[in-house]
VOBA-1610 file (N, C-alpha, C; in pm, whole numbers, padded with zeros to 5 digits, always signed):
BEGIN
Unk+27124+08453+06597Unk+26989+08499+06627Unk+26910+08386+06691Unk+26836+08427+06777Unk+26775+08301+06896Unk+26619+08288+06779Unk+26570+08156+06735Unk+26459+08163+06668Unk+26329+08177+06814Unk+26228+08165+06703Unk+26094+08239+06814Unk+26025+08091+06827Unk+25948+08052+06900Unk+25886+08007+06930Unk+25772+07946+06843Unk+25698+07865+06790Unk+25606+07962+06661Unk+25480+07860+06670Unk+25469+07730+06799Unk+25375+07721+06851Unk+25283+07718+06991Unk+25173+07782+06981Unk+25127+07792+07122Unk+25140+07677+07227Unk+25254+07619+07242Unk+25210+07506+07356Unk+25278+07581+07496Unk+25232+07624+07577Unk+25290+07663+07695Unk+25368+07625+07781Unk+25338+07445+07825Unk+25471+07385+07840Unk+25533+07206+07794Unk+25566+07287+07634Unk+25649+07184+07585Unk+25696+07081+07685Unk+25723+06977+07625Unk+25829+06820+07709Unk+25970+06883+07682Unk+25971+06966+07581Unk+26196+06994+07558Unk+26179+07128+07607Unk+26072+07178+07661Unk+26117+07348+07716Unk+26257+07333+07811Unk+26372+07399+07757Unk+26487+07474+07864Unk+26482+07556+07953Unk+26531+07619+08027Unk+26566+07715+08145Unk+26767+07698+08129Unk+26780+07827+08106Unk+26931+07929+08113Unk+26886+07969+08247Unk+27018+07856+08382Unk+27022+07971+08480Unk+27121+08027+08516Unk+27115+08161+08571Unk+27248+08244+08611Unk+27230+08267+08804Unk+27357+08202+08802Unk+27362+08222+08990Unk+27411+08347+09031Unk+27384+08353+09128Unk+27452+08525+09211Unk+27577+08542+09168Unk+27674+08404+09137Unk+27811+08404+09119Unk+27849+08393+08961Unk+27751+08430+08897Unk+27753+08431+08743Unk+27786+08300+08643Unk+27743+08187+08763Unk+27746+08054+08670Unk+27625+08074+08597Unk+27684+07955+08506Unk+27577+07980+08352Unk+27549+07796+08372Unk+27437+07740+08424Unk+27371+07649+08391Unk+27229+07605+08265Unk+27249+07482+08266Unk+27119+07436+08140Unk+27069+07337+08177Unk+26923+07308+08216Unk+26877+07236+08279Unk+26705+07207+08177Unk+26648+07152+08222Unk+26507+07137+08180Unk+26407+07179+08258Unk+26353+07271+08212Unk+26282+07375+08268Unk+26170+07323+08346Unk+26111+07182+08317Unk+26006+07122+08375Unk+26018+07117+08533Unk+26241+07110+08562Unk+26252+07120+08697Unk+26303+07224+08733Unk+26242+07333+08706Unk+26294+07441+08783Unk+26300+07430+08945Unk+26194+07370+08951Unk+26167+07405+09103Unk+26294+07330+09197Unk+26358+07250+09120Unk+26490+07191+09170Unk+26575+07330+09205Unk+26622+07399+09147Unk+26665+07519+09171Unk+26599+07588+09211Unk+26491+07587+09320Unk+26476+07662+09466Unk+26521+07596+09580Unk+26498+07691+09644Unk+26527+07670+09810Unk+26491+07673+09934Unk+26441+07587+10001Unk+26360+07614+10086Unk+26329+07744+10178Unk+26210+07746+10173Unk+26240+07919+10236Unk+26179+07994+10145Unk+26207+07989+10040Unk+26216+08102+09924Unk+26074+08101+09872Unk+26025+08208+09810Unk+25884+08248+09770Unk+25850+08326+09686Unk+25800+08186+09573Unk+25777+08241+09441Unk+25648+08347+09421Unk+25685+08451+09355Unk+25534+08538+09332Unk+25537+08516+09155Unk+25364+08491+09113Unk+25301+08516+08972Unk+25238+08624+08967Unk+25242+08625+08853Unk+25133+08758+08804Unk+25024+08706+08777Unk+24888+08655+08789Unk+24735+08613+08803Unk+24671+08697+08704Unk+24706+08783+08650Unk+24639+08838+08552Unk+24580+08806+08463Unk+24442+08779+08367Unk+24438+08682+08282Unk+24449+08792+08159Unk+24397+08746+08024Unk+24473+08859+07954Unk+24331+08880+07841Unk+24312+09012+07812Unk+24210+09051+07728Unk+24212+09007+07598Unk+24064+08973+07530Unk+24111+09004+07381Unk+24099+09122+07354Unk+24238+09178+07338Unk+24292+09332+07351Unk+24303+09354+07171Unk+24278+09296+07084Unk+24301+09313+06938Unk+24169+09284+06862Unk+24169+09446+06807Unk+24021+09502+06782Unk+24007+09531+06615Unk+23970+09457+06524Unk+23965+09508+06391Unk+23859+09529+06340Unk+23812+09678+06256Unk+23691+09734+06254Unk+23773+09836+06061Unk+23713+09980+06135Unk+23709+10072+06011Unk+23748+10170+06096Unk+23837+10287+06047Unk+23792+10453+06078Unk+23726+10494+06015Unk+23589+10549+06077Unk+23520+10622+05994Unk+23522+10731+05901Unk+23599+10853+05957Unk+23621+10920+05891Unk+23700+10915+05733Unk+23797+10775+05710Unk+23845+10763+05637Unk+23767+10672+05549Unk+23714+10569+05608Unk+23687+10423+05584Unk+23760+10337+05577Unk+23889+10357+05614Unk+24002+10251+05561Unk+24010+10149+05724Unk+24046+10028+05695Unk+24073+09924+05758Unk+24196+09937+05887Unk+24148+09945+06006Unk+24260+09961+06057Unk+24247+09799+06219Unk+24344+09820+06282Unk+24359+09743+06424Unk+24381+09812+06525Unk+24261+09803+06640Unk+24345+09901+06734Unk+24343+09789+06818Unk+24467+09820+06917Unk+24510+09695+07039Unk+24529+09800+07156Unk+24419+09741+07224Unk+24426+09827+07358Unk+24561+09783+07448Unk+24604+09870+07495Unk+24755+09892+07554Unk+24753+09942+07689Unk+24660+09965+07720Unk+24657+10037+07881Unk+24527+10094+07907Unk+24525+10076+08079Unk+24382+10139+08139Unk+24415+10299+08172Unk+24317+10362+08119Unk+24290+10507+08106Unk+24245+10576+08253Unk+24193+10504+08322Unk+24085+10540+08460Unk+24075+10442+08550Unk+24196+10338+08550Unk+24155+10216+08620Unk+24061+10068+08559Unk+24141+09991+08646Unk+24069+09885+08554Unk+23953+09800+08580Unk+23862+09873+08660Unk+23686+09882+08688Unk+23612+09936+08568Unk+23690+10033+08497Unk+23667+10099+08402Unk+23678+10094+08255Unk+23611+10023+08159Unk+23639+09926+08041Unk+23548+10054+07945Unk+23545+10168+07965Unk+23517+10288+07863Unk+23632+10328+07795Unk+23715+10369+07898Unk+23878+10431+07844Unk+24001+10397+07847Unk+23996+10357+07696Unk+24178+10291+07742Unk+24246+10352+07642Unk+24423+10328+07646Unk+24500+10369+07540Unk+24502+10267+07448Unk+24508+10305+07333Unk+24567+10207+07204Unk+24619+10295+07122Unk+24681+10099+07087Unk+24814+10157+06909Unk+24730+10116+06836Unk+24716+10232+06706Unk+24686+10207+06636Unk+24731+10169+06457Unk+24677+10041+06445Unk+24748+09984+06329Unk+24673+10031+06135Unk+24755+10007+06051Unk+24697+10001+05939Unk+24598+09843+05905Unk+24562+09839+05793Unk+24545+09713+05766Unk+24626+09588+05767Unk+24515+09503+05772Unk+24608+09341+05786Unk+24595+09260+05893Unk+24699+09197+05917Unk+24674+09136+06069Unk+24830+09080+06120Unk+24813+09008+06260Unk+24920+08940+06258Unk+25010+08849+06178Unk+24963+08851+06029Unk+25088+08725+05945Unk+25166+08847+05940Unk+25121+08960+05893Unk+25259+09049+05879Unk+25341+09127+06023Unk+25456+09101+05977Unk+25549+09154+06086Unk+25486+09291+06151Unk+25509+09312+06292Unk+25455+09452+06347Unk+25500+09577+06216Unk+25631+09520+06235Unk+25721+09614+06187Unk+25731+09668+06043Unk+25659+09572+05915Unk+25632+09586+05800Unk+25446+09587+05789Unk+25390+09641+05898Unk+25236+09680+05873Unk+25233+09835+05816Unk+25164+09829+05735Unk+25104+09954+05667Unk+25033+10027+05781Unk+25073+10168+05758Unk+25055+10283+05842Unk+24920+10296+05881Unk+24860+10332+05937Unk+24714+10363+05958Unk+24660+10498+05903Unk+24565+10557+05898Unk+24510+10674+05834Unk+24552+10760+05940Unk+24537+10881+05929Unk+24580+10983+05991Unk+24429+11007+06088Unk+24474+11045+06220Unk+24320+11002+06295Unk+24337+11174+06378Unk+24205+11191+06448Unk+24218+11301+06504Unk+24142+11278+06618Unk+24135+11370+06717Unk+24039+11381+06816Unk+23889+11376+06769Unk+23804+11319+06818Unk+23647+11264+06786Unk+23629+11203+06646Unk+23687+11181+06605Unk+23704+11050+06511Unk+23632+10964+06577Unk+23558+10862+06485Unk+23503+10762+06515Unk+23570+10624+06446Unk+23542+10520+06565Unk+23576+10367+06464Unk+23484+10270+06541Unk+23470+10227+06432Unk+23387+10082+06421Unk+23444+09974+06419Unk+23445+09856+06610Unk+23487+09768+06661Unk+23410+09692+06594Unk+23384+09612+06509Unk+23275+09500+06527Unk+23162+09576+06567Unk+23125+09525+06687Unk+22967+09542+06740Unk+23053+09652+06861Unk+23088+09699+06841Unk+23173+09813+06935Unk+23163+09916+06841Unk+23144+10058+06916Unk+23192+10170+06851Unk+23257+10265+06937Unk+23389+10321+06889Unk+23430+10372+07006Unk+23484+10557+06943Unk+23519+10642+07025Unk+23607+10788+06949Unk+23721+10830+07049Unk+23795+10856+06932Unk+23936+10880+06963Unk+23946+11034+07059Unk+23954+10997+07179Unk+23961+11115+07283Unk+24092+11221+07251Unk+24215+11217+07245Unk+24338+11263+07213Unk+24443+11177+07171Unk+24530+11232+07108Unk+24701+11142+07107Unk+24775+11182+07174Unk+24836+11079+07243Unk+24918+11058+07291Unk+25084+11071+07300Unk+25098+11215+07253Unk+25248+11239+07208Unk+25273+11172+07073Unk+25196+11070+07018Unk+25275+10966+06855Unk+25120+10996+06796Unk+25125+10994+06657Unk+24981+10947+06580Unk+24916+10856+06593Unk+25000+10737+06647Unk+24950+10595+06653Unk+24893+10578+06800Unk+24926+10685+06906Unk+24917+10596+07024Unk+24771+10702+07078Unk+24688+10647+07137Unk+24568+10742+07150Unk+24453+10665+07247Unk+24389+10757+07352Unk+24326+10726+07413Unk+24194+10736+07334Unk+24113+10611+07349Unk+24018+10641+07320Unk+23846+10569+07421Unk+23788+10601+07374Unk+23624+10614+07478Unk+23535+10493+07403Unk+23480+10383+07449Unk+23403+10292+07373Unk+23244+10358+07437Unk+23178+10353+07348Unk+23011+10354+07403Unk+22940+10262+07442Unk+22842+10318+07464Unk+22760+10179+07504Unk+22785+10144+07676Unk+22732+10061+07771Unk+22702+10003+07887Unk+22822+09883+07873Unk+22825+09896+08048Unk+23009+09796+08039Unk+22944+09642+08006Unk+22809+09613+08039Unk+22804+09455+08011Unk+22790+09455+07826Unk+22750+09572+07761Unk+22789+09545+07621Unk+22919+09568+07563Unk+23007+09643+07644Unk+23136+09643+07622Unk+23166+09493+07606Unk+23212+09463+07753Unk+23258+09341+07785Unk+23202+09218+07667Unk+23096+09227+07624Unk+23030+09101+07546Unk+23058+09151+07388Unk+23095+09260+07314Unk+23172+09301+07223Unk+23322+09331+07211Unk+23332+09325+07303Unk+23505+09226+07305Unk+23520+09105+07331Unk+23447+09030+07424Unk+23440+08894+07436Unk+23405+08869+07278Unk+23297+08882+07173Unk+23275+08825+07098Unk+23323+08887+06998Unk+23397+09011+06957Unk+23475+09064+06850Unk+23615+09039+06861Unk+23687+09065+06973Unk+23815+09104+07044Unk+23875+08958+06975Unk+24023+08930+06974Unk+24110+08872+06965Unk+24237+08842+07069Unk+24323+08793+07142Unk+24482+08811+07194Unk+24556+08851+07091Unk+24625+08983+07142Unk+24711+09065+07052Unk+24841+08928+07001Unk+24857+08947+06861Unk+24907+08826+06837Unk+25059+08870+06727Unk+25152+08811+06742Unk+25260+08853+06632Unk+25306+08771+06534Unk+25393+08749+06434Unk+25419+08725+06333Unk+25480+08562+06338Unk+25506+08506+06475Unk+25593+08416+06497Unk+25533+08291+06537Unk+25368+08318+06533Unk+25294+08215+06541Unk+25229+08207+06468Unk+25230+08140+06364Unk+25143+08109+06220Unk+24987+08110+06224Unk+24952+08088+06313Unk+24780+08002+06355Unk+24736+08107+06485Unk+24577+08146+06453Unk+24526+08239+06520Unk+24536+08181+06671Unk+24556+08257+06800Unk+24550+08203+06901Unk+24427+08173+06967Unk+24381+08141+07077Unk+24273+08127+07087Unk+24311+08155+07250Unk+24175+08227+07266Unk+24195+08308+07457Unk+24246+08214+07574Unk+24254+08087+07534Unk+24259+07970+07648Unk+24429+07977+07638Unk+24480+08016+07503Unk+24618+07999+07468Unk+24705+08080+07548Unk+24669+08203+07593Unk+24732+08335+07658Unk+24716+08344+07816Unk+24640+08250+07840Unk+24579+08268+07969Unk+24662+08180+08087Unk+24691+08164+08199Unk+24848+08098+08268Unk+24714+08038+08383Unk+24838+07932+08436Unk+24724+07861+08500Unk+24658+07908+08668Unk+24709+08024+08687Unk+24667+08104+08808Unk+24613+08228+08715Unk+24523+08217+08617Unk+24473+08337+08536Unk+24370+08373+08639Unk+24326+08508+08668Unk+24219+08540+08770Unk+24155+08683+08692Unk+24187+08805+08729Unk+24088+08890+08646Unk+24168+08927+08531Unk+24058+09000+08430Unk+24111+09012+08299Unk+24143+09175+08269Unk+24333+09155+08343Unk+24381+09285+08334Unk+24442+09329+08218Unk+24504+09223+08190Unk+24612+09206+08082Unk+24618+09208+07924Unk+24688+09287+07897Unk+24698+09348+07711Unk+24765+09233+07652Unk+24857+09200+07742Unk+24926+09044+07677Unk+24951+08945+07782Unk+24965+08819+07743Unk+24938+08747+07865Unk+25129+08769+07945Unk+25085+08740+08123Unk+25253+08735+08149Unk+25319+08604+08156Unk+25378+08592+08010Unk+25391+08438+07989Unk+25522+08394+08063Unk+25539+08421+08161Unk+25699+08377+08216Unk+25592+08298+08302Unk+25492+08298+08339Unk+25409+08178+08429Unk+25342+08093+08323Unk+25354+08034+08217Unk+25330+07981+08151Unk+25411+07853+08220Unk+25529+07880+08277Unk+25615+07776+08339Unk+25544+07698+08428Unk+25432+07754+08507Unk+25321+07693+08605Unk+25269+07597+08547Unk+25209+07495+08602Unk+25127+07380+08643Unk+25105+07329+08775Unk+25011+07286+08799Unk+24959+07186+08922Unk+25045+07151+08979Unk+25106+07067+08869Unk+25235+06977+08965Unk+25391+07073+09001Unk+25382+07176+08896Unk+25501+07261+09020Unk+25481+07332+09154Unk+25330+07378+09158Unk+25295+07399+09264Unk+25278+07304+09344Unk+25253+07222+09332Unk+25265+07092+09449Unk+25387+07070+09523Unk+25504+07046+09385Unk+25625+07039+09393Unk+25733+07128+09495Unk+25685+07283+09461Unk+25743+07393+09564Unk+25676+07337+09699Unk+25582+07351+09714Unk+25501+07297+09830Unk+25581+07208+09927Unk+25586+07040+09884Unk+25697+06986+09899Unk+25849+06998+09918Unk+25893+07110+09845Unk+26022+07152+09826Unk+26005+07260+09992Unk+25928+07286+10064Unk+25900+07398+10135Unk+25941+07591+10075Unk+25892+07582+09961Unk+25855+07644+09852Unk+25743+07740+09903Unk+25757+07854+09938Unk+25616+07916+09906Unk+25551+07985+09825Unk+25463+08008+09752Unk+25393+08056+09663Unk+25261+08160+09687Unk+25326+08277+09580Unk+25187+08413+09642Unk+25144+08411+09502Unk+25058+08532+09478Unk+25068+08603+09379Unk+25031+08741+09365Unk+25106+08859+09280Unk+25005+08967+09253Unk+24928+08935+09096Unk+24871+09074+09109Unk+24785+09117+08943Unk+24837+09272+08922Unk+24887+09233+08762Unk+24935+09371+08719Unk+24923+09326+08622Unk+24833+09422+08522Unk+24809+09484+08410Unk+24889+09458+08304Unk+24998+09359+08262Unk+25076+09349+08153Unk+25012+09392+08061Unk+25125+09500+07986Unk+25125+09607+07872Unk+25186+09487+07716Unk+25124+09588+07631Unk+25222+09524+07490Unk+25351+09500+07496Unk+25391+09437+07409Unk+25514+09383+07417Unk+25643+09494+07290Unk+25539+09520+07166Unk+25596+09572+07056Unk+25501+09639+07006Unk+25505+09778+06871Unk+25419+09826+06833Unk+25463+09822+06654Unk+25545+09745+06627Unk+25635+09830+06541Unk+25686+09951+06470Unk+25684+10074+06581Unk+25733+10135+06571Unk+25854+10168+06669Unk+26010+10194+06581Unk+26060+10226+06689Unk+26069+10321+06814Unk+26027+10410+06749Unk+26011+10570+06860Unk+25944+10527+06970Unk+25784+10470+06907Unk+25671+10409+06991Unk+25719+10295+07136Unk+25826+10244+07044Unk+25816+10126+07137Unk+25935+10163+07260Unk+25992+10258+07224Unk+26105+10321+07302Unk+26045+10376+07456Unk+25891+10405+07424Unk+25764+10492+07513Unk+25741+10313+07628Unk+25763+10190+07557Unk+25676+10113+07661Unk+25826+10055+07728Unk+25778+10008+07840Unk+25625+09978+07882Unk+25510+10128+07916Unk+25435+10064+07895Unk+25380+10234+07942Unk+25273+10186+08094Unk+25271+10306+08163Unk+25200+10287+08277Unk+25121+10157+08268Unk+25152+10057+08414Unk+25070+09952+08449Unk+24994+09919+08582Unk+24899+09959+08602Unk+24802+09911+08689Unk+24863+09791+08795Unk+24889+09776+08935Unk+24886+09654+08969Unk+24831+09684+09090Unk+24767+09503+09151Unk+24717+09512+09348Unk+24810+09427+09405Unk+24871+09438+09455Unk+24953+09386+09562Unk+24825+09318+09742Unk+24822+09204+09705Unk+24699+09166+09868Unk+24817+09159+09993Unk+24721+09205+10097Unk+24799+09178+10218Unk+24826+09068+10224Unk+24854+08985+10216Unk+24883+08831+10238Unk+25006+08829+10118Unk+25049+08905+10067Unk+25122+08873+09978Unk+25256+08972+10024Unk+25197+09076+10058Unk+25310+09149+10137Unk+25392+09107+10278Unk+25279+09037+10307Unk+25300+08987+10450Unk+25399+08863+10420Unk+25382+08787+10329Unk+25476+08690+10277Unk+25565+08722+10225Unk+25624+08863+10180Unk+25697+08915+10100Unk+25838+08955+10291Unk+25768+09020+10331Unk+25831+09061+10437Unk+25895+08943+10585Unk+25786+08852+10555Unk+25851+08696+10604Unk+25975+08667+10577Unk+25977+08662+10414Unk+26048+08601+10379Unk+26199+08655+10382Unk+26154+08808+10378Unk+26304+08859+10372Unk+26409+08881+10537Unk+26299+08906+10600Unk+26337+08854+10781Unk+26379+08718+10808Unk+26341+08640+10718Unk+26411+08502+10733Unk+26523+08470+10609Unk+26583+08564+10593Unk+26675+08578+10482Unk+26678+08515+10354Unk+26556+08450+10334Unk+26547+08345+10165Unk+26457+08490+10046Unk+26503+08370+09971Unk+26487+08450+09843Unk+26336+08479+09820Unk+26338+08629+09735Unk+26176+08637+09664Unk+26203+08613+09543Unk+26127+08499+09440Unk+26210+08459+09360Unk+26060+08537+09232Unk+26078+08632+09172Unk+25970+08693+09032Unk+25945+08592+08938Unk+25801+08559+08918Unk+25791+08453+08776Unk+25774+08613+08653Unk+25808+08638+08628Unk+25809+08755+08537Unk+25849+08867+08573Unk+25864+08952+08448Unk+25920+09075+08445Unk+25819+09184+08560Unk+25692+09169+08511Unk+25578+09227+08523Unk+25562+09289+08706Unk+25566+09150+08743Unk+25602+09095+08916Unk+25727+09176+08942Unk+25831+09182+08895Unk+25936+09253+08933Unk+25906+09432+08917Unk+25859+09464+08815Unk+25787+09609+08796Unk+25723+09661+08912Unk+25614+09567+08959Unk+25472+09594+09039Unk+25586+09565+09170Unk+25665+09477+09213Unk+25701+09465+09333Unk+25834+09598+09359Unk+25915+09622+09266Unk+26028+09742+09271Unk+25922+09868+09299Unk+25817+09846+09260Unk+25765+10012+09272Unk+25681+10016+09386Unk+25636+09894+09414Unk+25586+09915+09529Unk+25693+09904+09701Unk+25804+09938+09662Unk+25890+09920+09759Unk+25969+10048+09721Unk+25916+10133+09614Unk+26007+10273+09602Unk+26040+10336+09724Unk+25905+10378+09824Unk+25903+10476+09919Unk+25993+10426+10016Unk+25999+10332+10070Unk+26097+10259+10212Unk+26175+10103+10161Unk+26158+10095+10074Unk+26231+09971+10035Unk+26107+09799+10068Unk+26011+09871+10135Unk+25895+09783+10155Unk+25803+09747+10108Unk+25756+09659+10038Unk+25652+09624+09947Unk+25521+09601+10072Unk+25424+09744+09963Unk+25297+09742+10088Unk+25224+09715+10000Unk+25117+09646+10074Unk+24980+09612+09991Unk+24915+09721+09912Unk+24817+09696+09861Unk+24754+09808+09784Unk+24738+09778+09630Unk+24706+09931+09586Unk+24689+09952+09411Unk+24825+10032+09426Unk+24895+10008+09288Unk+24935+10150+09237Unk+24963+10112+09113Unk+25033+10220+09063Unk+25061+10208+08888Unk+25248+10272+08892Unk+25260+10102+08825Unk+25416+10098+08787Unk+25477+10234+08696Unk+25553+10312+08676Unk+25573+10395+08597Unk+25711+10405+08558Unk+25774+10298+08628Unk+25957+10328+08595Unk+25958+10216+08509Unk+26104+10230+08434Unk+26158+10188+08348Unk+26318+10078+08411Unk+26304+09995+08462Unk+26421+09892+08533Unk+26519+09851+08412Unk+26632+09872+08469Unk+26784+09879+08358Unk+26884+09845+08437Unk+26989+09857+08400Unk+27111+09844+08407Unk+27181+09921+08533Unk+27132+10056+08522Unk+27176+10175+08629Unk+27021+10124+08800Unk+26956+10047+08745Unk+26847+10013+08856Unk+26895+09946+08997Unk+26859+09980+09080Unk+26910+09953+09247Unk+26791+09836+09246Unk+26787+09665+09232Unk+26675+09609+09272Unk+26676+09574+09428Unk+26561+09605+09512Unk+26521+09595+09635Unk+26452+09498+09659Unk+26395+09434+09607Unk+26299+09369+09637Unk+26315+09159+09599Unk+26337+09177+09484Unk+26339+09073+09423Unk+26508+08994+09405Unk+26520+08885+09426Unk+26662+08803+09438Unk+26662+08755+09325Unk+26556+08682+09214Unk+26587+08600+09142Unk+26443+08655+09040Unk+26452+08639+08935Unk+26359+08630+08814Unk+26364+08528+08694Unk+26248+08441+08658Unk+26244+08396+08567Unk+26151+08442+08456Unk+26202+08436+08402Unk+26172+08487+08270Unk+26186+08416+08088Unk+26053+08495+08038Unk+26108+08479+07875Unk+26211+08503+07831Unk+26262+08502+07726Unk+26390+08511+07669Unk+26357+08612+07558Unk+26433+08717+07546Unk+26417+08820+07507Unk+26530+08868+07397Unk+26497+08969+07335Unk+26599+09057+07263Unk+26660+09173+07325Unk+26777+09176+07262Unk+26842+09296+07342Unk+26804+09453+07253Unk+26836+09519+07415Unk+26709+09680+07326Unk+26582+09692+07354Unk+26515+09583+07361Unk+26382+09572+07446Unk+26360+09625+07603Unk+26248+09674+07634Unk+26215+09672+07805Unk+26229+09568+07901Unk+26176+09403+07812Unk+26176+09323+07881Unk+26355+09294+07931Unk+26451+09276+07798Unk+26553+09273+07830Unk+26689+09347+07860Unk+26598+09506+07883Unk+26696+09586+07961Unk+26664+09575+08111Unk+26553+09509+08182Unk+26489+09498+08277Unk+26611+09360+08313Unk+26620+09279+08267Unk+26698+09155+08348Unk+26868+09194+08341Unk+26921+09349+08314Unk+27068+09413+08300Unk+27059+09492+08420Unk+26891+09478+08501Unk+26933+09561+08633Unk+26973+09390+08767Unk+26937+09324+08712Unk+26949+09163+08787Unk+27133+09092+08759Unk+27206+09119+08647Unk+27321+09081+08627Unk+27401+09128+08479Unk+27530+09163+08490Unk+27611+09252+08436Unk+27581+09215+08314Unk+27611+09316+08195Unk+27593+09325+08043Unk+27690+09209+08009Unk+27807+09207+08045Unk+27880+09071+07985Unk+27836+08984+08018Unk+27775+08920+08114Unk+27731+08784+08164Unk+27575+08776+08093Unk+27513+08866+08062Unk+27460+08866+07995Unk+27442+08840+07813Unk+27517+08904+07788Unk+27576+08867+07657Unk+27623+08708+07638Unk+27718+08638+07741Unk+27760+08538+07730Unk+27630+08403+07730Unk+27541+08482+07846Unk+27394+08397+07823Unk+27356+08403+07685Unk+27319+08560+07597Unk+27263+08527+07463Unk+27357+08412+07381Unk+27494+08410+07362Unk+27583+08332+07252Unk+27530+08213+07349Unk+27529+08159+07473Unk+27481+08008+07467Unk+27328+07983+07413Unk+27259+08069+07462Unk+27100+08037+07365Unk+27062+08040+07234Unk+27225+08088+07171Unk+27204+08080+07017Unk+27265+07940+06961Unk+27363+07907+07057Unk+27433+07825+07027Unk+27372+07648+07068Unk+27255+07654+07185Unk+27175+07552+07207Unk+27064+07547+07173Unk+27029+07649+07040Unk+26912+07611+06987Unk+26759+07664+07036Unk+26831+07734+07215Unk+26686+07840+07280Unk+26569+07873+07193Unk+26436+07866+07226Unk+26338+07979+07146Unk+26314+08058+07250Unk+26276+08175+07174Unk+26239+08312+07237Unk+26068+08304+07205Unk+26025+08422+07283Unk+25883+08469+07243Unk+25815+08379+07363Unk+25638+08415+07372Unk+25593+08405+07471Unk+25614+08228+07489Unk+25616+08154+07395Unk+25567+08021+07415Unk+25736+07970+07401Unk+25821+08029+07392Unk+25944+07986+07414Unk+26040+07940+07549Unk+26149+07894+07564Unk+26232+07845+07651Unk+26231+07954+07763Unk+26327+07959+07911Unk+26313+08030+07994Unk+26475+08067+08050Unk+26486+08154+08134Unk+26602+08172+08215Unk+26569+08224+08320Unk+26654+08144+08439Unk+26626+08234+08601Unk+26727+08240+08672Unk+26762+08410+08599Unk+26881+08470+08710Unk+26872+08568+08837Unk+26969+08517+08892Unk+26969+08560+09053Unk+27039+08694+09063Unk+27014+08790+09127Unk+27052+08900+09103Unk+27194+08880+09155Unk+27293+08977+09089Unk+27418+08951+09127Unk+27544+09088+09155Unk+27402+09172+09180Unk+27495+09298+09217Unk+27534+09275+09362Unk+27648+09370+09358Unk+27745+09375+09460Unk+27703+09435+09596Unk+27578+09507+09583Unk+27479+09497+09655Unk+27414+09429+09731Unk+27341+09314+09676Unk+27288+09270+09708Unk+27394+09088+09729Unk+27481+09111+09755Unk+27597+08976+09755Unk+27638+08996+09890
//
């Protein structure tokens, strides 16, 4: 079992990188030099998203009992900070596992709960009891300033110590789309961007909406990712399409980036500027178009995040990656070690 991560430092002095080449070598390097493993030409995209305090603890009214709701997705777009989806939790907080939290009360349509200095009602559910759109009141600059001053970063069991918003946030953070931060750019700093630069490295970015990670429920979590918001800028497409006319790599700092860029290349294989909202699920049986290489967190198997890197390179070579990250000591989770594999279908070879 790969242990978790369990303090917020984003980038450790011993952080690793597991990389996998097109040809299914398995390298171990120090993640500080990734950028050694690019190539000139090639053009890294981040996700800029910065990330909400999306973790809300109040009351249901109707019951009175103690619950958490963690907003999980935009309802109407994300101009729009009235309607979003959330899971909703029992009492407690992050020391206890998602997965051993006490159930929440049984909730219904116009139910009311009490955010802090927020009050919001439960519009419908969402196919599960737990998962439910709901409506906050009030004017968006009192929204915004009752989550700024109630809200929390949705937080899990593997970091002992409350996080704090500066902790989740990556160093190209720009608007505040995000339910969780997309920590595979946690790998960023100043000096790697300099570094690619130098390396003749180019660097874009989009913004997409990163969703929860876990709900502890299994059924629930089988549902995410669930719909994600992203903008793709002309200047980013335009660099996207450079790059592939000059045959170098588009190399994904996250899963998220690979979502927002595969879907925006559904219709012709072309990533066009714009909005849209990610809605597929990337696996194993997935045709990737767009993207050559992804780095990424390190994940569990069964998850979205890590059925998403089985559409990038085969289940055995995969597997053989988990037994070395167990066997060198890897951490997983957001503030953990990294891997950046190159896609290696026969396709794209």
């Amino acid at each position: 079992m790969i242990a978790a991560a369990d303090r917020a430092v984003q980038r450790p002095p011993d952080a690793r990188l597991l990389a996998i080449d097109a040809q299914r070598h398995i390298r171990h390097v120090r993640r500080n030099r990734f950028v050694d493993l690019l190539h000139e030409g090639d053009l890294v995209i981040a996700n800029d998203a910065a990330t909400l305090p999306a973790s809300l603890h109040g009351t249901h009214q109707p019951s009175g009992s103690a619950v958490e709701v963690r907003l999980a997705g935009w309802q109407a777009g994300v101009e729009d900070v009235t309607h979003f989806t959330a899971v909703l939790f029992g009492a407690g907080d992050y020391h206890t596992r998602t997965e051993h939290r006490p159930p929440p009360p049984t909730v219904s349509p116009g139910d009311g709960l009490i955010l802090g200095p927020l009050s919001a009602t439960v519009i419908e559910l969402l196919g599960h009891p737990r998962l439910m759109s709901i409506r906050f009141h009030g004017d968006v600059d009192a929204i915004w300033a009752g989550l700024t001053r109630h809200g929390r970063p949705v937080q899990y069991a593997h970091v002992p110590v409350d996080l704090a918003l500066w902790d989740v946030w990556t160093s190209v953070a720009a608007a505040p789309i995000a339910f969780e931060p997309p920590s595979a750019g946690f790998v960023l700093d100043w000096k790697s961007l300099a570094d690619m630069r130098a390396h003749g490295v180019r660097f874009a970015t989009i913004t997409h909406a990163a969703g929860i990670s876990s709900t502890g429920d299994d059924e629930l979590d089988r549902r995410l990712p669930l719909a994600e918001p992203y903008e793709i800028s002309s200047a980013t497409a335009e660099a996207i399409a450079a790059t592939k006319a000059q045959g170098a790599r588009v190399i994904a700092i996250g899963t998220t980036v690979v979502r927002a860029l595969e879907h925006a290349a559904l219709r012709d294989g072309v990533v066009h500027a714009g909005r849209g909202v990610a809605t597929q699920r990337l696996g194993e049986a997935s045709h990737i178009r767009v993207v050559d290489a992804v780095l990424s967190g390190i994940h569990e198997p069964g998850s979205s995040h890590y059925d998403l890197l089985l559409a990038f390179v085969d289940a055995a070579t995969l597997a053989q990656a988990d037994a070395d990250l167990v066997r060198e000591g890897y951490r997983s989770h957001e503030f953990g070690d990294s891997v950046l594999i190159e896609c290696s279908s026969p396709l794209r070879m």
